[in-house]
Structures are given as C-alpha cells and as structure tokens.
C-alpha positions as protocol buffer text, in pm:
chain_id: "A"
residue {
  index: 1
  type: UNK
  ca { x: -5914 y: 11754 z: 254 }
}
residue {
  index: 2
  type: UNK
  ca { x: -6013 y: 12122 z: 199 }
}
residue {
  index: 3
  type: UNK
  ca { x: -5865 y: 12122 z: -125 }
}
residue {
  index: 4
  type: UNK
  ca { x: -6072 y: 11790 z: -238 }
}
residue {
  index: 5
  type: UNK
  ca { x: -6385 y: 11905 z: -127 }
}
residue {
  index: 6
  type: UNK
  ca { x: -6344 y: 12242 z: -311 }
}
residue {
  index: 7
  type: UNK
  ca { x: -6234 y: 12035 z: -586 }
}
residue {
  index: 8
  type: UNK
  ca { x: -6491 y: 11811 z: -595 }
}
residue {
  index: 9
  type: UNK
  ca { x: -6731 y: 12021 z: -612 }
}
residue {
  index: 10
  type: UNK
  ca { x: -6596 y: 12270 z: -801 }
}
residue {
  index: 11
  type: UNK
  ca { x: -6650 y: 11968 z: -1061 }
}
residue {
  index: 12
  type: UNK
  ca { x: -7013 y: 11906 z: -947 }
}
residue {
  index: 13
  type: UNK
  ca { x: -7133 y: 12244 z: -1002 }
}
residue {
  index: 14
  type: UNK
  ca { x: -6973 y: 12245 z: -1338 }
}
residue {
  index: 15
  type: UNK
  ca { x: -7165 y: 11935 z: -1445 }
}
residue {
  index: 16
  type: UNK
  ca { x: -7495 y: 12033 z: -1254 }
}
residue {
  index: 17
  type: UNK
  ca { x: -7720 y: 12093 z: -1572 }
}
residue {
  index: 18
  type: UNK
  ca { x: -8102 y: 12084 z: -1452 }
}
residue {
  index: 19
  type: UNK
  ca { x: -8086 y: 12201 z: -1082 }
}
residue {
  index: 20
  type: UNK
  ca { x: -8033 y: 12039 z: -762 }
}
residue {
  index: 21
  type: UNK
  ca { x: -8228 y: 11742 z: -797 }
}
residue {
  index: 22
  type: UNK
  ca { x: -8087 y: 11652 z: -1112 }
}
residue {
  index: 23
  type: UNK
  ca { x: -7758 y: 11690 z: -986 }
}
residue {
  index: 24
  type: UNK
  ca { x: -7861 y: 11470 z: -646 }
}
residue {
  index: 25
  type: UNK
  ca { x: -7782 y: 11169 z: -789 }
}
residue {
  index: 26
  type: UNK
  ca { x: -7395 y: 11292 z: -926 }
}
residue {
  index: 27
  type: UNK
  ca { x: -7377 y: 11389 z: -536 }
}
residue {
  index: 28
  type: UNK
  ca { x: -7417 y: 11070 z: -405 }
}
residue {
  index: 29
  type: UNK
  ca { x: -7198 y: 10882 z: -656 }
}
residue {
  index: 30
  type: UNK
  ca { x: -6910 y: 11076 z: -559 }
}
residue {
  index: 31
  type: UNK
  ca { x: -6909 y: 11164 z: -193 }
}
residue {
  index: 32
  type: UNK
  ca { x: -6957 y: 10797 z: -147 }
}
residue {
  index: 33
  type: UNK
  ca { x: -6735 y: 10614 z: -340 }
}
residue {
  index: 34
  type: UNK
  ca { x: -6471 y: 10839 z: -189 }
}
residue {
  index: 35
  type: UNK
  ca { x: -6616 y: 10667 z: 174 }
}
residue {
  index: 36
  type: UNK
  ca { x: -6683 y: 11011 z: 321 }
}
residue {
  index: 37
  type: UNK
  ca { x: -7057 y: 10925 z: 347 }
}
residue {
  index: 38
  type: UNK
  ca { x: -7274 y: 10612 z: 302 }
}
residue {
  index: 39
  type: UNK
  ca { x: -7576 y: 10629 z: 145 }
}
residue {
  index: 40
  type: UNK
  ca { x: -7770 y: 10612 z: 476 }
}
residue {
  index: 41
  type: UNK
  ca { x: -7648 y: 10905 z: 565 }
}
residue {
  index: 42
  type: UNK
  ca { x: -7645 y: 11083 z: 198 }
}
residue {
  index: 43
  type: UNK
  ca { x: -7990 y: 11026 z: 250 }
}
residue {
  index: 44
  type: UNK
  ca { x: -8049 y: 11204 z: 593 }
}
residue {
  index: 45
  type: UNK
  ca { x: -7791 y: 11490 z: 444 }
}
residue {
  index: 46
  type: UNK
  ca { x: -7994 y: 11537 z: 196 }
}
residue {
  index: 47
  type: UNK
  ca { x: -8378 y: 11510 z: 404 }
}
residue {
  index: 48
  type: UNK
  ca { x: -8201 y: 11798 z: 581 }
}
residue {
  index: 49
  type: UNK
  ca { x: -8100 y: 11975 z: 278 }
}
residue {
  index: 50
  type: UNK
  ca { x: -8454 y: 11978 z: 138 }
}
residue {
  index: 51
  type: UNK
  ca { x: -8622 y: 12120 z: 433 }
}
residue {
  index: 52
  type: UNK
  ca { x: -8348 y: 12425 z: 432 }
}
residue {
  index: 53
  type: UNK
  ca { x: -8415 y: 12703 z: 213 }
}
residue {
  index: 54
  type: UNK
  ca { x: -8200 y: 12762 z: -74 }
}
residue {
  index: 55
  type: UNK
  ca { x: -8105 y: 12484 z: -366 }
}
residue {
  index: 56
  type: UNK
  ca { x: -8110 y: 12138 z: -240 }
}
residue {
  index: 57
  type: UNK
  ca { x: -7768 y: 12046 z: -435 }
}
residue {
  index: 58
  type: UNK
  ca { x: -7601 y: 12365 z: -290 }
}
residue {
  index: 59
  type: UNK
  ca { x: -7763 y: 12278 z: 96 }
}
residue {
  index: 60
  type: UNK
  ca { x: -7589 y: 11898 z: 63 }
}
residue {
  index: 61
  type: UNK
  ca { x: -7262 y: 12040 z: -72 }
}
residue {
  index: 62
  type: UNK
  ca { x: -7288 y: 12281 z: 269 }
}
residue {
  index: 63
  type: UNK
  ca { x: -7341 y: 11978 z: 482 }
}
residue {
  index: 64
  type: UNK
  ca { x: -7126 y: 11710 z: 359 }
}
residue {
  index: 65
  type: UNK
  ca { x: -6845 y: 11983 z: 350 }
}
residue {
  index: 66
  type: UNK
  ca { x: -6965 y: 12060 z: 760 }
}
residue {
  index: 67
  type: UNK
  ca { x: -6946 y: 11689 z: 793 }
}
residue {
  index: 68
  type: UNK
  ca { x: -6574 y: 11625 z: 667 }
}
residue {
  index: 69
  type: UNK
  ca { x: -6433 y: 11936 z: 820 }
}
residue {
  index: 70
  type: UNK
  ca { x: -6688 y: 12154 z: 1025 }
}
residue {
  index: 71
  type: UNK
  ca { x: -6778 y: 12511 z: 946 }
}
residue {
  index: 72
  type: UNK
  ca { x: -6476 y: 12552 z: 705 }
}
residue {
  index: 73
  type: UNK
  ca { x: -6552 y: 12289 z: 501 }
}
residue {
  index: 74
  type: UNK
  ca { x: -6894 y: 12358 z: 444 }
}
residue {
  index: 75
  type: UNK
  ca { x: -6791 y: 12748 z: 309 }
}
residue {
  index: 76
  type: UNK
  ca { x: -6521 y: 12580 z: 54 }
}
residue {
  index: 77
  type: UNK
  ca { x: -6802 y: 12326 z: -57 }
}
residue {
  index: 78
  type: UNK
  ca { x: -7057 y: 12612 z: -92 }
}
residue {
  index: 79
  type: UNK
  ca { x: -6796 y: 12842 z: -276 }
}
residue {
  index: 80
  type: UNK
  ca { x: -6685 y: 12502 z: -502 }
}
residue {
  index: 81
  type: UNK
  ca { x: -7045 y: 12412 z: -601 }
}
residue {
  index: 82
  type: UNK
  ca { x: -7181 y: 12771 z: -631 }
}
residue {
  index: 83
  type: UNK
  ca { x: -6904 y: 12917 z: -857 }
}
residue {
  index: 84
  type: UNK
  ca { x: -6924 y: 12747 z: -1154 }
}
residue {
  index: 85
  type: UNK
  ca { x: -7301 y: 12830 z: -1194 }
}
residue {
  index: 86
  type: UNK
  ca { x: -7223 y: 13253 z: -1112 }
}
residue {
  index: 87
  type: UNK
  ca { x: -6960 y: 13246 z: -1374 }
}
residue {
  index: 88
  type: UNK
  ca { x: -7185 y: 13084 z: -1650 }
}
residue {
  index: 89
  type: UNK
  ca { x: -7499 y: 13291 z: -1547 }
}
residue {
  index: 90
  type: UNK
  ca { x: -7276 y: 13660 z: -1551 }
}
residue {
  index: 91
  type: UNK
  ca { x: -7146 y: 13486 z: -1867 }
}
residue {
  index: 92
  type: UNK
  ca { x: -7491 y: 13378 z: -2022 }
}
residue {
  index: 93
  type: UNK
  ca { x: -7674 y: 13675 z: -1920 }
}
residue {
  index: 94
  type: UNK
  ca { x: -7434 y: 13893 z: -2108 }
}
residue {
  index: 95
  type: UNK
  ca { x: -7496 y: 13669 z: -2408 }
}
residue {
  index: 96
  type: UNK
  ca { x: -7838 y: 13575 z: -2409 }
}
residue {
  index: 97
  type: UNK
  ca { x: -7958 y: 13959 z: -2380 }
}
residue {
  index: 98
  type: UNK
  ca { x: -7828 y: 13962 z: -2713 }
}
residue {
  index: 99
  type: UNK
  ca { x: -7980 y: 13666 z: -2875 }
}
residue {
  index: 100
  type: UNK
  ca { x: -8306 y: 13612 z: -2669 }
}
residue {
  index: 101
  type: UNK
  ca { x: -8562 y: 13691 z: -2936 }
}
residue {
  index: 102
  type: UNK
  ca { x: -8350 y: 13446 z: -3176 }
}
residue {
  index: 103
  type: UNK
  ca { x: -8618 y: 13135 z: -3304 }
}
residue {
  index: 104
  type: UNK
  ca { x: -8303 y: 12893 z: -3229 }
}
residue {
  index: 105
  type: UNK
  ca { x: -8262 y: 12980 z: -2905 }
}
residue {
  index: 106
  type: UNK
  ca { x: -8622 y: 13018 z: -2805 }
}
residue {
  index: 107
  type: UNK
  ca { x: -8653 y: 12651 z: -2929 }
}
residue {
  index: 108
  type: UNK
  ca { x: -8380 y: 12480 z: -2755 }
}
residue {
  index: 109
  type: UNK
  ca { x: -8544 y: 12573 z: -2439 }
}
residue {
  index: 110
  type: UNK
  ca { x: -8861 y: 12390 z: -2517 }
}
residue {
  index: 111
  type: UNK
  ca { x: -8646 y: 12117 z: -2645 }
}
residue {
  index: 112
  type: UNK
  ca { x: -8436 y: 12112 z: -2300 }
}
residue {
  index: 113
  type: UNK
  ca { x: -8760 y: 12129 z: -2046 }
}
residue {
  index: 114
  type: UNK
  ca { x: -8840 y: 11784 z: -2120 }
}
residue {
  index: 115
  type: UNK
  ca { x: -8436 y: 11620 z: -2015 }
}
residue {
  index: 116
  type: UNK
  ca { x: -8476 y: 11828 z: -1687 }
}
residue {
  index: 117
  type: UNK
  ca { x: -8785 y: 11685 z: -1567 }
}
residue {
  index: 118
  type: UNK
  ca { x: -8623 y: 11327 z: -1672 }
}
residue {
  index: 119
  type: UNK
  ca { x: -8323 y: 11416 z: -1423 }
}
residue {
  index: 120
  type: UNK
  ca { x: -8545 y: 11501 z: -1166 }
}
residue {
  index: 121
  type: UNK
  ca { x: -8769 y: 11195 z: -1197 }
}
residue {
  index: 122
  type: UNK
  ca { x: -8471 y: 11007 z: -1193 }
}
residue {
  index: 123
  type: UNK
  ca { x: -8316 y: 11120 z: -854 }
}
residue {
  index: 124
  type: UNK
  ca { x: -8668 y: 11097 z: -697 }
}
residue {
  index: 125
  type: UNK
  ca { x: -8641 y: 10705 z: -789 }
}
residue {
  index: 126
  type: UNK
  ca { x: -8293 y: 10665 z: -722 }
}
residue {
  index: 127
  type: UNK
  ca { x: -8326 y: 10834 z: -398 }
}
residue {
  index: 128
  type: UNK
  ca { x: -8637 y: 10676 z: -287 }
}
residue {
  index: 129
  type: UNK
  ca { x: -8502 y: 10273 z: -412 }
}
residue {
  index: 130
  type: UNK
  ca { x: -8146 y: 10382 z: -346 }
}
residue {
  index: 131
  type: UNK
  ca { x: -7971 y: 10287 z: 19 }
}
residue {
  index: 132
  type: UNK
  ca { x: -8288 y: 10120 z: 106 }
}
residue {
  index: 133
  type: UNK
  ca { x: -8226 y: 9830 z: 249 }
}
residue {
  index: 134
  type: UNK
  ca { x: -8542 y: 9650 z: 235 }
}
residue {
  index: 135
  type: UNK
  ca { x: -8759 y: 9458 z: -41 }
}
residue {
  index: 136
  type: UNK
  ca { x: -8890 y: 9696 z: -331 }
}
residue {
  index: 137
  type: UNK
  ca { x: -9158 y: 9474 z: -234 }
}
residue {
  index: 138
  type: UNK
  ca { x: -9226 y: 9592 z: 115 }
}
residue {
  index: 139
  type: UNK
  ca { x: -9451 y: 9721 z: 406 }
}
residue {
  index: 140
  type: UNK
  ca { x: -9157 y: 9952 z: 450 }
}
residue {
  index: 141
  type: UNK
  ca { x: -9168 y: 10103 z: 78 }
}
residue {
  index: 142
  type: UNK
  ca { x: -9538 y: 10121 z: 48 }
}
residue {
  index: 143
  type: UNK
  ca { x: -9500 y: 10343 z: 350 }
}
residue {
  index: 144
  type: UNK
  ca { x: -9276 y: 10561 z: 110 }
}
residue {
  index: 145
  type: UNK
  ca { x: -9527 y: 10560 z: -159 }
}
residue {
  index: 146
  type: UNK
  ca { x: -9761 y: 10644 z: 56 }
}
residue {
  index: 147
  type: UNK
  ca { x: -9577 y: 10965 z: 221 }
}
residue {
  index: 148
  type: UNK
  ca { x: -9455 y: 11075 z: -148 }
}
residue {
  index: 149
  type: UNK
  ca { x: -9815 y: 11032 z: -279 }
}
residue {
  index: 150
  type: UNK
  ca { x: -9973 y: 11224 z: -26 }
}
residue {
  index: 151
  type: UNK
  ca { x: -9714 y: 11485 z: -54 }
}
residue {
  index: 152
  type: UNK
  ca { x: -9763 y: 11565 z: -434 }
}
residue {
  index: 153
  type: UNK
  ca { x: -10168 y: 11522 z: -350 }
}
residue {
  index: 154
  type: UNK
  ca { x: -10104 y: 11782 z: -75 }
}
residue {
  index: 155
  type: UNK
  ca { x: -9864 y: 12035 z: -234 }
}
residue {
  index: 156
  type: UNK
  ca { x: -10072 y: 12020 z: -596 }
}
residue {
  index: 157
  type: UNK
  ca { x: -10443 y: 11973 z: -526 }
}
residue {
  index: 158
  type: UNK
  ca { x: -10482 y: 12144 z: -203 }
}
residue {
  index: 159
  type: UNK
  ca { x: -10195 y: 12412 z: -221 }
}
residue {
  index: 160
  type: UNK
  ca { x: -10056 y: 12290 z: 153 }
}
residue {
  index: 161
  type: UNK
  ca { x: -9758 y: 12511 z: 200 }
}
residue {
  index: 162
  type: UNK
  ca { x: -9428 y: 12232 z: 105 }
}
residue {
  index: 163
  type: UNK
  ca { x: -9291 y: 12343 z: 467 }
}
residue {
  index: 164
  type: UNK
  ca { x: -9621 y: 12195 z: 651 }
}
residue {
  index: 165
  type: UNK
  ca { x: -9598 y: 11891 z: 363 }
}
residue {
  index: 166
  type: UNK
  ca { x: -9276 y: 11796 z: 527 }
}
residue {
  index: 167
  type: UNK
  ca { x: -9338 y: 11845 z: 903 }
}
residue {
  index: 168
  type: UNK
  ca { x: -9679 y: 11559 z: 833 }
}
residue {
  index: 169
  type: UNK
  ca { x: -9450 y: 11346 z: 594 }
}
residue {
  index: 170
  type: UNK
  ca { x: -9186 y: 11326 z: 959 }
}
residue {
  index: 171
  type: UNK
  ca { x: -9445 y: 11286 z: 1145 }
}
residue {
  index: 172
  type: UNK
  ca { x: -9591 y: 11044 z: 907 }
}
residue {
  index: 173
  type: UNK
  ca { x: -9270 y: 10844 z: 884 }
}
residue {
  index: 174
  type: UNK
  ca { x: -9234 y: 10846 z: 1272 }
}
residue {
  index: 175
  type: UNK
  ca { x: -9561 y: 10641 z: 1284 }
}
residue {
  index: 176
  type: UNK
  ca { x: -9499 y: 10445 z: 990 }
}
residue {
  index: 177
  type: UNK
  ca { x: -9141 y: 10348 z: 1117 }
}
C-alpha cells in the first residue's frame, strides 16, 4: 500500500500543471475510484487541507496518505506528490535564467495564465456540485452559494484575513446545516 500511494502520487504531482486546485479534481478521481475514499470524505480531506498552511494538493496528498496508513503514509504521499515539482523547478530554474528575457517565453506565460484560472474555476464547481447529494436546486446549495459568495465578498472587498473567512464560513455552515 506504501508503494501505491507513493506511486500514485508520484503520478499526480507529475501531472499537477496549475497548482493545487487545479490538480483537486485529478485527486479525487483517483483516490476514489481506487475505494480508499468517497467523495464525502474527499471533501472533508480536503476542507481540512485548505485551512492548513502550505499547498492544498500537497495538504490532501498528506492526509489521504495518514488515512490509508497513518503517519508513514502521509510522509511517502508528501515525498510522491512533492518530488516531481522540486525536480522540474531545480530543472527549470537552471533553464529559464537563461532564456527569461526571450519574447517567446515571456509570451507563453500570458498565454498560460488564462488555462490556470480555467482549472481552478473548474475544481471550485466540481467540488462545490460534486458528492453533493442534494438537488442543484436546493435550500441546501443556496446555503453554499451563499457561504462562497460571502467569502470572495469578504476576502476581496474588505481584505478579511482568508483564516477568519473560514472560521465564519464553519460557523456559517453550522447554522445553515
């Protein structure tokens, strides 16, 4: 089991283009068509793995690795998910200090910016529709909206630190629910 969840993701972080959120989604596929987690609980994994510091997709590797096999199997998930990404970055950096004032290079960046926020926005829906077991249509998912819009209102317009965010969007879903 060790060597599967190194494995896995080993595999995860390898395909993890556009940060944790983006990669949120590739998570949840996996971990639960292999039956080590249903989605109710991917989603608590990864509630907990947002209010941790340190990348989300790095936090839920951590504690679905804890989950399967306790403390050891959340350091070989860590290593698996984290490695690829230290490789490519000692790897890029070495490259790109060469070829960072290129006009090529500076424009693919632009041109990859606008694929990352896609990823994102499409983990926030899948995560918020996905394992939720009531109506899109419901009292239960307007609560949702409701919590997610006053989060983005909070954290944007009136710069609440994203720490106090989530301890009023628990608190929010404990009345709510």
């Amino acid at each position: 089991m060790l060597w599967e969840l190194f494995i896995l993701f080993l595999k995860i972080g390898s395909l993890s283009f556009g940060g944790g959120y983006a990669v949120i989604t590739l998570i949840q596929r996996e971990v639960t068509e292999k039956g080590w987690i249903k989605p109710e609980q991917f989603q608590d994994i990864v509630a907990l793995a947002g209010m941790a510091p340190g990348s989300i997709a790095t936090n839920t590797a951590t504690l679905i690795g804890y989950s399967q096999m306790g403390i050891l199997g959340g350091i070989i998930s860590t290593i698996g998910i984290i490695l690829p990404s230290l490789v490519i970055v000692i790897l890029f950096a070495a490259f790109f200090l060469r070829v960072q004032s290129n006009h090529w290079v500076r424009s693919s960046f632009y041109g990859l910016r606008p694929i990352i926020t896609g990823l994102i926005i499409y983990a926030a829906i899948h995560f918020g529709i996905g394992g939720h077991k009531e109506p899109l249509f419901s009292w239960s998912t307007f609560g949702m909206l409701v919590i997610c819009v006053s989060s983005l209102i909070a954290v944007t317009k009136y710069k609440i630190h994203p720490f106090a965010v989530i301890l009023l969007s628990a608190v929010g879903g404990i009345v709510i629910y």
